[in-house]
One Martini backbone bead per residue (centre of mass of N, CA, C, O) as a GRO file, in nm:
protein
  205
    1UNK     BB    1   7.604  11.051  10.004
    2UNK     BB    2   7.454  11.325   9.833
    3UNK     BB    3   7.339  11.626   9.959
    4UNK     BB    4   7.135  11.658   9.747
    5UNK     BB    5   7.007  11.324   9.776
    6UNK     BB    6   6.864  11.406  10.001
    7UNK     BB    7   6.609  11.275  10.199
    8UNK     BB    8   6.321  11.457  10.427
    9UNK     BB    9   6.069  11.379  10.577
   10UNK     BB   10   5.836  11.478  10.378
   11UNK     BB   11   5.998  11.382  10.110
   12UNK     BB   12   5.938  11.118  10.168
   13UNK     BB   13   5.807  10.840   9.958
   14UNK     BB   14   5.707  10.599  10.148
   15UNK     BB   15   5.591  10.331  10.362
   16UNK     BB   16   5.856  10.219  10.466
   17UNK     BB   17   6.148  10.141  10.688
   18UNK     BB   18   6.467  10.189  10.780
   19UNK     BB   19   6.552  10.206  11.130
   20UNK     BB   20   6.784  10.460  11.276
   21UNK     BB   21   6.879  10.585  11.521
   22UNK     BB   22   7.059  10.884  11.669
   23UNK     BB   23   7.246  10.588  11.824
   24UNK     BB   24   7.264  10.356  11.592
   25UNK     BB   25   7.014  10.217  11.646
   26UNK     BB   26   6.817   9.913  11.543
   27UNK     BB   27   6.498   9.944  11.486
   28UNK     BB   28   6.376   9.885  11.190
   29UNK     BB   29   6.115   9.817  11.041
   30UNK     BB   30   5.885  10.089  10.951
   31UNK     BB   31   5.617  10.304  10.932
   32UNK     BB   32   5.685  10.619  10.825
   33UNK     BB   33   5.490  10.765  11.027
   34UNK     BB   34   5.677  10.657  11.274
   35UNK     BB   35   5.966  10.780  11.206
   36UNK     BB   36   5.855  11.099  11.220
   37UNK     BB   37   5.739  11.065  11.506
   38UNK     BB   38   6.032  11.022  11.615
   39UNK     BB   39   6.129  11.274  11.460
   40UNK     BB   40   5.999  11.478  11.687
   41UNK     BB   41   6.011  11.418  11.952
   42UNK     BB   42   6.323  11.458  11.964
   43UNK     BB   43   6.414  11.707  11.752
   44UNK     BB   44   6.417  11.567  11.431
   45UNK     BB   45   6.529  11.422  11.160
   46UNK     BB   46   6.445  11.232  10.862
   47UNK     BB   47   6.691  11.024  10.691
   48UNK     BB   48   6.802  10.937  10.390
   49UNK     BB   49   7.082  10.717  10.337
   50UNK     BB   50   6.953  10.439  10.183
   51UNK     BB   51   6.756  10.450   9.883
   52UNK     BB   52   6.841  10.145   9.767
   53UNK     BB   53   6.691  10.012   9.963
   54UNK     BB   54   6.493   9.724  10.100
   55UNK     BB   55   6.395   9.927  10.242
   56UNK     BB   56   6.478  10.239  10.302
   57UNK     BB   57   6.722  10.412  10.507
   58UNK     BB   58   6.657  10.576  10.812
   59UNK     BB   59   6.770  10.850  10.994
   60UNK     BB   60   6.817  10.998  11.287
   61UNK     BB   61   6.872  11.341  11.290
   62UNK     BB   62   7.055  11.665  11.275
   63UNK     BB   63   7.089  11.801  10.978
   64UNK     BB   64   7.256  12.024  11.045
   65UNK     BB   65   7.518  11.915  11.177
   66UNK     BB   66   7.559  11.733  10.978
   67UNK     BB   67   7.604  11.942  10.727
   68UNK     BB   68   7.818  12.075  10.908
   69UNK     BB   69   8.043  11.851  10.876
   70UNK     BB   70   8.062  11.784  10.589
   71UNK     BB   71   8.143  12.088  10.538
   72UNK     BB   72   8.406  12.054  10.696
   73UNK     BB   73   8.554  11.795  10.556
   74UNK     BB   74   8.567  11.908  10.288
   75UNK     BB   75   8.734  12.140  10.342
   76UNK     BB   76   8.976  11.998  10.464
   77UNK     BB   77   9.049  11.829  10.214
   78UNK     BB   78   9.106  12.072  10.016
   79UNK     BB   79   9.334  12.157  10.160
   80UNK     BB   80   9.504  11.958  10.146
   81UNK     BB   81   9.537  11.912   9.871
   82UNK     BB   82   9.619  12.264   9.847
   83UNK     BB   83   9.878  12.224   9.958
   84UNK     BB   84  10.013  12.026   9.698
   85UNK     BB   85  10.276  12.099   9.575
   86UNK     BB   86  10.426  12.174   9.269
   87UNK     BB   87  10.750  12.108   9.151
   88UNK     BB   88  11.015  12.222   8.905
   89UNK     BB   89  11.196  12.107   8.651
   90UNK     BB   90  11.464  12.174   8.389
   91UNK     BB   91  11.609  11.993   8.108
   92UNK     BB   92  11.826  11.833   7.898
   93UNK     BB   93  11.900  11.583   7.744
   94UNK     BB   94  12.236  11.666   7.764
   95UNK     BB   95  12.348  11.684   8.022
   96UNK     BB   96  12.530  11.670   8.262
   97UNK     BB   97  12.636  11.541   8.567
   98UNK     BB   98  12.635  11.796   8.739
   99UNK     BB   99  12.353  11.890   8.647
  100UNK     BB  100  12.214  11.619   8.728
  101UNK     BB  101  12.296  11.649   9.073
  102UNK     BB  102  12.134  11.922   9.082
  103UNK     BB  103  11.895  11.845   9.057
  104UNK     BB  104  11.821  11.582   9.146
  105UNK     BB  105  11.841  11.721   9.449
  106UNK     BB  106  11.610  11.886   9.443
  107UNK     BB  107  11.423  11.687   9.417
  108UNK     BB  108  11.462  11.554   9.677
  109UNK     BB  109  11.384  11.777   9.850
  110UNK     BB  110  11.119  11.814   9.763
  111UNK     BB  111  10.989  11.501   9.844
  112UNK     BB  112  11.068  11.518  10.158
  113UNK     BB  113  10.845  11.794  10.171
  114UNK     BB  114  10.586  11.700   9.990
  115UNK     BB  115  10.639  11.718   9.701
  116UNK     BB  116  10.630  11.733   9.380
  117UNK     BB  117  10.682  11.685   9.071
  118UNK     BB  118  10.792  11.822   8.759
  119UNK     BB  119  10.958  11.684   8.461
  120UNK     BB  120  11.135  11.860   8.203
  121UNK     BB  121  11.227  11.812   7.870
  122UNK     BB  122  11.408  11.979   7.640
  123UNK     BB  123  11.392  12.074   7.310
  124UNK     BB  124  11.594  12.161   6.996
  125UNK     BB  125  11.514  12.092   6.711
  126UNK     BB  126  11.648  11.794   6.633
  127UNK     BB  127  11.598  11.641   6.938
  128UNK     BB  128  11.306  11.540   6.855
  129UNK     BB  129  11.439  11.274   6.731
  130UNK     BB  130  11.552  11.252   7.009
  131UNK     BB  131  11.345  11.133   7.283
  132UNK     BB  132  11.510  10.901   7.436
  133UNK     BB  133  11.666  11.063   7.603
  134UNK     BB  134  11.465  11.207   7.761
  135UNK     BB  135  11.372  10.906   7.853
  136UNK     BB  136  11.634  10.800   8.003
  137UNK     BB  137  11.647  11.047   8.197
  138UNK     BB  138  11.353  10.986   8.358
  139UNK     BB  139  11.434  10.682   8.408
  140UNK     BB  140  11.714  10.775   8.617
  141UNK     BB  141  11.539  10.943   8.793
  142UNK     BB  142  11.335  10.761   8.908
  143UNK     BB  143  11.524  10.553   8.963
  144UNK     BB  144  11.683  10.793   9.198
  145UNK     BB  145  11.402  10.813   9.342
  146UNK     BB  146  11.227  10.534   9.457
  147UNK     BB  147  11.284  10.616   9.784
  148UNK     BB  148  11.071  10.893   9.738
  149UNK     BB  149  10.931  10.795   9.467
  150UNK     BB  150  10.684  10.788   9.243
  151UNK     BB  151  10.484  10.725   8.957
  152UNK     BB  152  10.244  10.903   8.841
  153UNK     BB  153  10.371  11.045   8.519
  154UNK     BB  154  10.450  10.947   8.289
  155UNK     BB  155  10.641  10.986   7.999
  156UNK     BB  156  10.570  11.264   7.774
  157UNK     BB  157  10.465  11.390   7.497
  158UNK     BB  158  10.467  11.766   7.513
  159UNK     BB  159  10.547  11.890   7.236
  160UNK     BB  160  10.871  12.006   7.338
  161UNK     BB  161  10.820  11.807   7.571
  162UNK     BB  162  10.930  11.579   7.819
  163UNK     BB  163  10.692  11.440   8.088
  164UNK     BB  164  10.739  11.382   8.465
  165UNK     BB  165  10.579  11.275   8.739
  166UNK     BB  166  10.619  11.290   9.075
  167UNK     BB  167  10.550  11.126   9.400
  168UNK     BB  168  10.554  11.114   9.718
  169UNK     BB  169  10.559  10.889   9.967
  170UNK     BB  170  10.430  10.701  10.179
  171UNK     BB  171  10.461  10.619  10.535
  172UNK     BB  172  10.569  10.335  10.670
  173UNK     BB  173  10.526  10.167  10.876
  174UNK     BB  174  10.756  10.027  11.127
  175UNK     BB  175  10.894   9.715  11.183
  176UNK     BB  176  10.997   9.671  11.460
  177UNK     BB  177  10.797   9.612  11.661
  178UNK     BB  178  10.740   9.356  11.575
  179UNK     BB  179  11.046   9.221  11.561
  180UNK     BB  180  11.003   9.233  11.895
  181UNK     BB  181  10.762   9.062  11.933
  182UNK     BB  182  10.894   8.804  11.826
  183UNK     BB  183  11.171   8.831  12.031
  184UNK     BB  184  10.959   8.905  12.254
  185UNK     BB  185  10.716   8.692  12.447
  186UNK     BB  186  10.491   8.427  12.508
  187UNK     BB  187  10.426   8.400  12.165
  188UNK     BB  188  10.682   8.288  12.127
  189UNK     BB  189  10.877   8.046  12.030
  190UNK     BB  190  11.073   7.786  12.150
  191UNK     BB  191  11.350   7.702  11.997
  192UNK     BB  192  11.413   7.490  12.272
  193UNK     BB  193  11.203   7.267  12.339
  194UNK     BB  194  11.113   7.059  12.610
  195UNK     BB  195  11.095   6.676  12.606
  196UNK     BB  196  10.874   6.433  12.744
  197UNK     BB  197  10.866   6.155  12.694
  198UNK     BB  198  10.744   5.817  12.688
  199UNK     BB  199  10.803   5.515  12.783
  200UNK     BB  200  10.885   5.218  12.638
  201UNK     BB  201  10.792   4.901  12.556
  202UNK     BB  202  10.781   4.640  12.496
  203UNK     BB  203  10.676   4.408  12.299
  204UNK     BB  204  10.475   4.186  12.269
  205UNK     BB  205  10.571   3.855  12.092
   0.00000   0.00000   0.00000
């Protein structure tokens, strides 16, 4: 919830809440007076968390600590987000190969250092009626990083430049841990069990 649209103590203008204890124990419905008398003896605030709820729940808790804590994780994810830096390539649509050997070079080392990428074809004059190259030729880039880069922003005409952005994939878990799980430990099943049937008898008859 919206740390402005939190109401407390006072604020609260119900009869009745859901109280949550300090250390999360749920204390259950109770009358509004009751809920902030337990909140003054503790030297705590009444906290409405969840005011759409039947009746709102209100936890105890102390407010200033919980919201200078929400804007310590505020301001970590925003710095964190600012780390994450766009670097730009720009390519003609009729490349050598050589030159897009390095181009292509530069965007993979980009990507795993953990920036994005913007590529961007310029077109010059009349090249502006085959945009299809430059169509290709994002598409040629996309596919030769696929194993290190999505597409964020798919290829777009913006002016006289056809713009594609890459974002570096994130890292995923290694599965050998799995497959040595799989083949070593007494969960795997034994590939040849040994069974012991039981004798069978002639049927009388």
């Amino acid at each position: 919830m919206n740390e402005q649209q939190q109401r407390l103590n006072a604020d609260i203008k119900v009869p009745r809440v859901r109280l949550v204890g300090a250390d999360g124990e749920q204390v259950g419905i109770v009358q509004l007076a009751d809920a902030l008398r337990a909140a003054r003896e503790a030297d705590l605030d009444l906290v409405e968390v969840a005011p759409q709820a039947d009746p709102p729940v209100c936890r105890i808790m102390d407010y200033g600590k919980h919201k200078y804590m929400q804007d310590q994780k505020d301001k970590e994810a925003r710095r964190k987000q600012s780390q994450i830096s766009v670097k730009e390539i720009k390519m003609r649509p009729k490349i050598s190969d050589n030159d897009y050997g390095t181009k292509s070079g530069h965007v993979r080392r980009f990507l795993k250092d953990g920036s994005k990428v913007r590529a961007t074809i310029m077109f010059r004059g009349r090249e502006m009626t085959h945009t299809e190259l430059g169509k290709r030729l994002l598409d040629r880039l996309a596919e030769d990083m696929q194993e290190l880069a999505t597409i964020e922003a798919y290829p777009k005409v913006d002016g006289r430049n056809m713009v594609m952005v890459l974002a570096p994939l994130k890292e995923k878990p290694a599965k050998d841990a799995d497959k040595q799980d799989t083949g070593d430990g007494a969960a795997a099943p034994d590939p040849s069990p040994q069974t012991d049937p039981a004798p069978t008898e002639p049927s009388a008859g």
